[in-house]
C-alpha positions in Angstrom: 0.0 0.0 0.0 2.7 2.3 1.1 4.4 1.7 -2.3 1.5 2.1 -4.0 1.2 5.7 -2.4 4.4 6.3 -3.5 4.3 5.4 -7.2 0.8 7.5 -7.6 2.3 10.5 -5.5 5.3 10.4 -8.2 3.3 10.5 -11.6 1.1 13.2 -9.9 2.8 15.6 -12.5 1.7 13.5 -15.5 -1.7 13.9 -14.8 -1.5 17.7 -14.7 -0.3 17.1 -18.0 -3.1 14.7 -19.2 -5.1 17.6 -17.6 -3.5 20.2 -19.8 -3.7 18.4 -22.9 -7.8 17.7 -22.7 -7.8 21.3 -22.1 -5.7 22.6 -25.2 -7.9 19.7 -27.0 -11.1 21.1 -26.5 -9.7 24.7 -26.3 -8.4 24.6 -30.0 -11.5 21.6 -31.2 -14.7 23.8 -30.1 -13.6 27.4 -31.1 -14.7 26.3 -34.5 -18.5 26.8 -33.1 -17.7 30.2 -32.1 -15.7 31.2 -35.5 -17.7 30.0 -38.1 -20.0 32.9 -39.0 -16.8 34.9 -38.9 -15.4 32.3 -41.3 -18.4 32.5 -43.4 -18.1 35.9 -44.2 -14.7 36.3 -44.3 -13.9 33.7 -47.5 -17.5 34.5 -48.7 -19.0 31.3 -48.0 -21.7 29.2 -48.7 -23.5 27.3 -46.2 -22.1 23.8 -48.1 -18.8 25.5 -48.1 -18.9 26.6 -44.5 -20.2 22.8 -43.3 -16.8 21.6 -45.0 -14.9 22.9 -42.3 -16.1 20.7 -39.6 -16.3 18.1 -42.5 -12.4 18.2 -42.6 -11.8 18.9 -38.7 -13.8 15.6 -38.0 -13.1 13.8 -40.8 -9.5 13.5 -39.5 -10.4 11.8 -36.3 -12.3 8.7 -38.6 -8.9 8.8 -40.1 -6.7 8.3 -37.8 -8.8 7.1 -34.8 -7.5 3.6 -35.0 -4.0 4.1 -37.0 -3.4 6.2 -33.5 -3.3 3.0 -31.5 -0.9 1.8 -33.8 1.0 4.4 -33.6 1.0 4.5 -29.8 2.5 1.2 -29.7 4.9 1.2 -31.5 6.4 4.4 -31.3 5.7 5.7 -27.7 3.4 8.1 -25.9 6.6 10.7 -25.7 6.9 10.5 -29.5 3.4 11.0 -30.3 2.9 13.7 -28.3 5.9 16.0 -29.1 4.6 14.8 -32.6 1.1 16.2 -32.5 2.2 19.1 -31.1 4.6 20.2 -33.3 2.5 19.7 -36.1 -0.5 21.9 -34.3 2.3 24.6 -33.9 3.2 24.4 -37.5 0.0 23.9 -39.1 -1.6 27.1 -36.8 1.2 29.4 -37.4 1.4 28.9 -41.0 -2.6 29.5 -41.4 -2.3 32.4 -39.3 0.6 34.0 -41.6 -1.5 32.8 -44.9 -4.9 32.9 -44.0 -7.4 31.5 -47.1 -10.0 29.0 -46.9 -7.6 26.2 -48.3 -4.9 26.5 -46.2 -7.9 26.8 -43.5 -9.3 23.8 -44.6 -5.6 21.8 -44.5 -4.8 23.2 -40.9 -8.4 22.0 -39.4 -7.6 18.2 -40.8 -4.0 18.3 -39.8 -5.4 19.6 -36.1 -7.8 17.1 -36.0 -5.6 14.1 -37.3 -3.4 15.6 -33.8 -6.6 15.7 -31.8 -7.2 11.8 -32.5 -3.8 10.7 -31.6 -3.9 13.1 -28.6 -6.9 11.6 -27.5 -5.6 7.6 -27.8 -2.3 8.5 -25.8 -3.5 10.6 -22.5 -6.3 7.9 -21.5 -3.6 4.8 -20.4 -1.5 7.6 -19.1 -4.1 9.1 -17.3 -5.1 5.3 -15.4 -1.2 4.9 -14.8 -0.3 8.4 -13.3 -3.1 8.5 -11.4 -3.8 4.8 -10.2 -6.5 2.3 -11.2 -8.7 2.9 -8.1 -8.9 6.8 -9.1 -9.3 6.5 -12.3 -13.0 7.3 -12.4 -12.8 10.2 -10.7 -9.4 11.3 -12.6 -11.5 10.5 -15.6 -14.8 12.9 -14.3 -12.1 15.8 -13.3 -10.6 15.5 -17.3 -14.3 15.6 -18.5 -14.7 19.1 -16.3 -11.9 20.6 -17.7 -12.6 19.6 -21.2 -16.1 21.6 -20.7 -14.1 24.8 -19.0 -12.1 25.2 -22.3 -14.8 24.8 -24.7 -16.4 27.3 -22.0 -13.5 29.5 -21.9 -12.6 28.9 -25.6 -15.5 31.9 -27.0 -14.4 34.5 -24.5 -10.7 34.3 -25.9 -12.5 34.8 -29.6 -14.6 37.5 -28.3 -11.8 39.8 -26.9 -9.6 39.2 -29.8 -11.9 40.0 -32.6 -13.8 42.8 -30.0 -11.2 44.6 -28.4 -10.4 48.1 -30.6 -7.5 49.4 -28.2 -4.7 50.9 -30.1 -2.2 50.1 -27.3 0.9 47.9 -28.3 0.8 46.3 -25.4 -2.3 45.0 -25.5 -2.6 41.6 -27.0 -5.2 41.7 -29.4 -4.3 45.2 -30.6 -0.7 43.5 -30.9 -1.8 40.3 -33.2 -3.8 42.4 -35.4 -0.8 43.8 -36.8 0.2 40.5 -38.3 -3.6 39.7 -40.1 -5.4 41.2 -42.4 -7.7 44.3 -40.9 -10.8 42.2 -41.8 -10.1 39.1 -40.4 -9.4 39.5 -36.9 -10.4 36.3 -35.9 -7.5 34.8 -37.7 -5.4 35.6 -34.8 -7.0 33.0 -32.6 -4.3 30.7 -34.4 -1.5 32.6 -33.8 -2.2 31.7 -29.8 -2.9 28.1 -30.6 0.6 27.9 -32.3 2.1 29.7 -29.3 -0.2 27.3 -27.2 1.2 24.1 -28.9 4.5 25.4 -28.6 4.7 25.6 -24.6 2.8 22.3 -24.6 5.6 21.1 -27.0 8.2 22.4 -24.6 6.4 20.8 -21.5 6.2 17.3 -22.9 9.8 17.5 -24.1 11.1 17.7 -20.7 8.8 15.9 -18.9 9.9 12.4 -17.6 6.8 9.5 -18.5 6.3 6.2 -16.4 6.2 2.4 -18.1 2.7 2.1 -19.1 1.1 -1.3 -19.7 -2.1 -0.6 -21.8 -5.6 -2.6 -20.6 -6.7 -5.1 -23.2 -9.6 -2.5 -24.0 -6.8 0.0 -24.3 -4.8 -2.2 -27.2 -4.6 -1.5 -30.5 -5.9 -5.1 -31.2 -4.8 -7.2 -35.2 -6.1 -7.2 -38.3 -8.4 -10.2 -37.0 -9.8 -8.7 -33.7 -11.1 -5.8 -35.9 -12.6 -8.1 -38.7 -14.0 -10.0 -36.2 -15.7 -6.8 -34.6 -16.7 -6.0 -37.9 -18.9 -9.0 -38.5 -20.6 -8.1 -35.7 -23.9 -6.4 -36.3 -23.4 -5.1 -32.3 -20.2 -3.5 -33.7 -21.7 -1.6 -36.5 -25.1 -0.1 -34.5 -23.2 1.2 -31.9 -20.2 2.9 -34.3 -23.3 4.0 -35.4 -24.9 5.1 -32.7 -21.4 7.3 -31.7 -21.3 8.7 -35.1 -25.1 10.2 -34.9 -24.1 11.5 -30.9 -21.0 13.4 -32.4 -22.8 14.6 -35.1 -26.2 15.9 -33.3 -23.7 17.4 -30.8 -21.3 19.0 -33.6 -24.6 20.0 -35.6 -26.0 21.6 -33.0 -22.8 23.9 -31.9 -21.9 24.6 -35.2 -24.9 26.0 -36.6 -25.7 27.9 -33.6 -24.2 31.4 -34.0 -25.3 31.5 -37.8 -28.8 30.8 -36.7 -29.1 33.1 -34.3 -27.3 35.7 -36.6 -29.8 34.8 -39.2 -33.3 34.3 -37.5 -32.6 36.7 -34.9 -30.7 39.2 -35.7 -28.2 38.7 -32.6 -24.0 39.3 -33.4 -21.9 36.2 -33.5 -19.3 38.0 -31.8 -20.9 38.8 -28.5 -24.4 37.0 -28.0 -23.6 34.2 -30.5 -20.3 33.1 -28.5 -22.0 33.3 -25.2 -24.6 30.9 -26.6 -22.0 28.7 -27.7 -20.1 28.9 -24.5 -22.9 28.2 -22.6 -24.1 24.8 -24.8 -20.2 23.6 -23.8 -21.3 24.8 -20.2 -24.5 22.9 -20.0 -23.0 19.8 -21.9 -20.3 19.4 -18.8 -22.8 19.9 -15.9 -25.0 17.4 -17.6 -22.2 14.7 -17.7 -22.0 15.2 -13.6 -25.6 15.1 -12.9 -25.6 12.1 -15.7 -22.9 10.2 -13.4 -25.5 10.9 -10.5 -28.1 9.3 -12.7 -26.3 6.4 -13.8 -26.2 5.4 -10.2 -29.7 5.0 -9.5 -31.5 4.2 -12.8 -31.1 2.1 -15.8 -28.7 3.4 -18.1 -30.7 2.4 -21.4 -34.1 4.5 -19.3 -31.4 7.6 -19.5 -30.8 7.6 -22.5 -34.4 7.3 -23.8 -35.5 9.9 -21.5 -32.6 12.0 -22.5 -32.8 11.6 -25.8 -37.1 12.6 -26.2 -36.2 16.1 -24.4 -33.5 16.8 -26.7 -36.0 16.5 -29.6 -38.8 18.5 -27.9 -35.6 21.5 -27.2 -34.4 21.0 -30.6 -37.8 22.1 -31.9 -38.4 24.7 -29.4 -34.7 26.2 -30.2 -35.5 26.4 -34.2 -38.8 27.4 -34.0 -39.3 29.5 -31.2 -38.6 33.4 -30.2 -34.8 34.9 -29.8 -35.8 34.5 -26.0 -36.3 30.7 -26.3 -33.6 30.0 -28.9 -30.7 31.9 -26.6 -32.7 29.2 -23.5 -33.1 26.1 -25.5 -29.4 25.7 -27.5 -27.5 25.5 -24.5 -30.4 23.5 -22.7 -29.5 21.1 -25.3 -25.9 20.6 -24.5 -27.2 19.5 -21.0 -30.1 17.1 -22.1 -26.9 15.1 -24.7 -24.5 15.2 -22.3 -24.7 11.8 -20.6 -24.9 10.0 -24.4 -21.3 9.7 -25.3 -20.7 7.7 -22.3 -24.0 5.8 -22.1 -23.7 4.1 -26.0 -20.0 3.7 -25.5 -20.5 1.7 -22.2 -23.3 -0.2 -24.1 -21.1 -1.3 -26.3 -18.2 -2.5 -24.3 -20.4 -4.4 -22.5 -22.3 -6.0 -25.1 -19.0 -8.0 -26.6 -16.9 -10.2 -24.2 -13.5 -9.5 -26.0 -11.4 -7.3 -28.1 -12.3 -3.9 -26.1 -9.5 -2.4 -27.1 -10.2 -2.5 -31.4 -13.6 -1.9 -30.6 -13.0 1.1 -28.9 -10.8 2.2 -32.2 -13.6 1.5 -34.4 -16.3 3.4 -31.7 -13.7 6.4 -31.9 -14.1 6.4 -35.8 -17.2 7.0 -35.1 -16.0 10.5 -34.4 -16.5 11.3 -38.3 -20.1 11.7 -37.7 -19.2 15.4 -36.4 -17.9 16.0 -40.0 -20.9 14.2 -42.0 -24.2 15.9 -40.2 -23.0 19.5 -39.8 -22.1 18.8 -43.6 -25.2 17.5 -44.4 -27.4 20.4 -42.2 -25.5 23.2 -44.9 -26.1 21.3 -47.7 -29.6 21.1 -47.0 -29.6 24.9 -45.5 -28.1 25.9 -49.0 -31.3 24.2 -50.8 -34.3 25.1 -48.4 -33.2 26.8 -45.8 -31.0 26.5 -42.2 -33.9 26.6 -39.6 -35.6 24.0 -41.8 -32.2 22.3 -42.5 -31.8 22.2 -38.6 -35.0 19.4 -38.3 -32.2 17.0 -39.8 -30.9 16.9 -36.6 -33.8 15.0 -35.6 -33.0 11.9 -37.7 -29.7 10.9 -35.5 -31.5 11.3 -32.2 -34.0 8.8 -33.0 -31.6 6.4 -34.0 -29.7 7.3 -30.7 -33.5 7.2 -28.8 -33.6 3.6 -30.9 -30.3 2.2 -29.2 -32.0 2.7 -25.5 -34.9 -0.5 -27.1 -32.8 -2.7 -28.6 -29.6 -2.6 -26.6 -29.1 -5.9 -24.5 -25.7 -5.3 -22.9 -23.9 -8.5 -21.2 -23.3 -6.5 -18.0 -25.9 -3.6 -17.1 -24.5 -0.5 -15.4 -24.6 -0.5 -11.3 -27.7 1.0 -9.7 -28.4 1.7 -6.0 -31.5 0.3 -4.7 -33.2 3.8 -3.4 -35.7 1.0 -1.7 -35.4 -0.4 1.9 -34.3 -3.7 2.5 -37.2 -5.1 4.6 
């Protein structure tokens, strides 16, 4: 026990670091909701156009979600994570100094390729540094500050692109010098590359503990994964992930252009606070979910979770300014507890080979690059409000998944009853 204490007390840096990474993840991954009417209008973009640029963020994680694991094993967590960042350093600085919508287009897909590899490496170092038996909670304090940098991610945008002081000093006045007058926004990339760089410095001289990845942390062969594949389980629950991401991403991309668009409200003030607050309500909902989880079914959730999200989602496109700015960040909190539901479904509806399904569950990521795709493509033919009932399709596969799933292993309730 003593030695125990001892080996947890000594990786105690490494999960500041985990911590710091899931920050600079979702820090850098959900500014894109706050950007994108910015974007818009900057290139002069169609709505298909403008749903291509969370089609090549997210597109990257299908990618490379299970090449990662790969990767991680045979090359080292160190490695990879110098890796990622240096090329989130690169590809940010050299967007910034030649901002268009290609090299836009490049730098999202090579952040998100660095974002799935990210993502594969800080989970088993995350269990290690901090110890099995905290692992949980480890895991619930990552998933906090993953929402306080989406949170904080908007304000950062907003002060950049808002502030008009002429003082040198001053940073944004500063990093407008070095964009073009009319795209102030493009300086949010400049801090990224400044951002990866420290975190590039950090993990250089940081010193890593042996980890022993869990079987559902493995990579897994080319025969766990065409095993998996064969498995009709398997393929409804990828599926199932791919419509969560993509309901989530739909939702916090289209946000600010809606609101700019039905209501007449600026993306640079009250669109950002909606989309900081959908982040907001998305992480409280994933602690009052873990609250859930231990006294009802997880499949009952999930249904009940997923009917409110449909009744907000039409409340939120079809209502007043007033409901719209209530509703959008209501729906962040009704998803929240999904992810985890359908991915615990799933590793506990197969008995082996955790560790490639999880690969092919993360691929599932993609879905955040198809629907938001799909919602401007449709938004470009009729219209985005009615373009935005789309949205409706995924949840009621995801409402589906709480009827049909039959897990091996159902989640741990507490009896709220006496025992008599």
């Amino acid at each position: 026990m003593e030695n125990q204490k001892k080996q947890t007390k000594k990786f105690y840096h490494i999960i500041v670091l985990v911590m710091m990474v899931f920050f600079v993840i979702s820090f850098i991954t959900n500014i894109l909701n706050s950007i994108i009417v910015d974007v818009k209008q900057s290139f002069e973009l169609s709505l298909t156009l403008t749903g291509l640029l969370p089609f090549s963020f997210f597109i990257a994680y299908g990618i490379m979600s299970i090449p990662a694991g790969f990767l991680a094993e045979k090359y080292g967590d160190k490695t990879l994570l110098v890796a990622s960042f240096f090329v989130m350093m690169l590809a940010s600085f050299l967007f910034a100094f030649n901002p268009s919508y290609i090299t836009f287009t490049i730098t999202l897909f090579s952040l998100g390729c660095c974002m799935a590899v990210l993502q594969v490496v800080i989970n088993p170092m995350l269990r290690v540094a901090g110890g099995e038996e905290h692992f949980a909670f480890n895991s619930v304090l990552a998933q906090l500050v993953f929402g306080l940098a989406s949170f904080a991610s908007p304000y950062l945008y907003k002060y950049l692109v808002s502030n008009n002081s002429t003082n040198t000093q001053d940073l944004a006045a500063l990093l407008k010098n070095y964009v073009p007058a009319d795209l102030p926004w493009v300086s949010l990339y400049y801090v990224f590359s400044f951002i990866a760089f420290i975190m590039l410095l950090v993990v250089l001289f940081v010193k890593y503990p042996k980890i022993d990845r869990n079987e559902d942390e493995k990579a897994g062969d080319k025969g766990s994964y065409l095993s998996l594949l064969k498995n009709k389980w398997t393929l409804l629950y990828f599926l199932g992930i791919f419509c969560y991401v993509g309901t989530e991403q739909g939702i916090g991309n289209w946000i600010s252009q809606f609101l700019a668009e039905y209501h007449g409200l600026d993306p640079q003030t009250t669109g950002a606070d909606t989309v900081a607050y959908f982040w907001a309500m998305l992480t409280v909902g994933c602690l009052l979910g873990l609250l859930l989880l231990k006294v009802m079914d997880s499949r009952k959730l999930l249904i009940s979770a997923t009917i409110v999200t449909i009744i907000t989602i039409v409340l939120a496109i079809t209502g007043s300014s007033q409901m719209a700015l209530i509703a959008f960040p209501l729906i962040g909190f009704f998803i929240s507890v999904m992810w985890s539901i359908i991915f615990s479904l799933a590793l506990n509806s197969v008995k082996s080979h955790h560790g490639s399904l999880s690969g092919i569950l993360c691929t599932g990521i993609a879905g955040g690059a198809i629907v938001p795709f799909i919602v401007g493509w449709l938004g470009e033919l009729i219209n985005l409000r009615a373009a935005m009932f789309f949205l409706i399709i995924p949840l009621l596969f995801i409402l589906s998944i709480g009827f049909w799933a039959n897990p091996l292993v159902n989640n741990k309730t507490i009896s709220l009853k006496k025992e008599s």
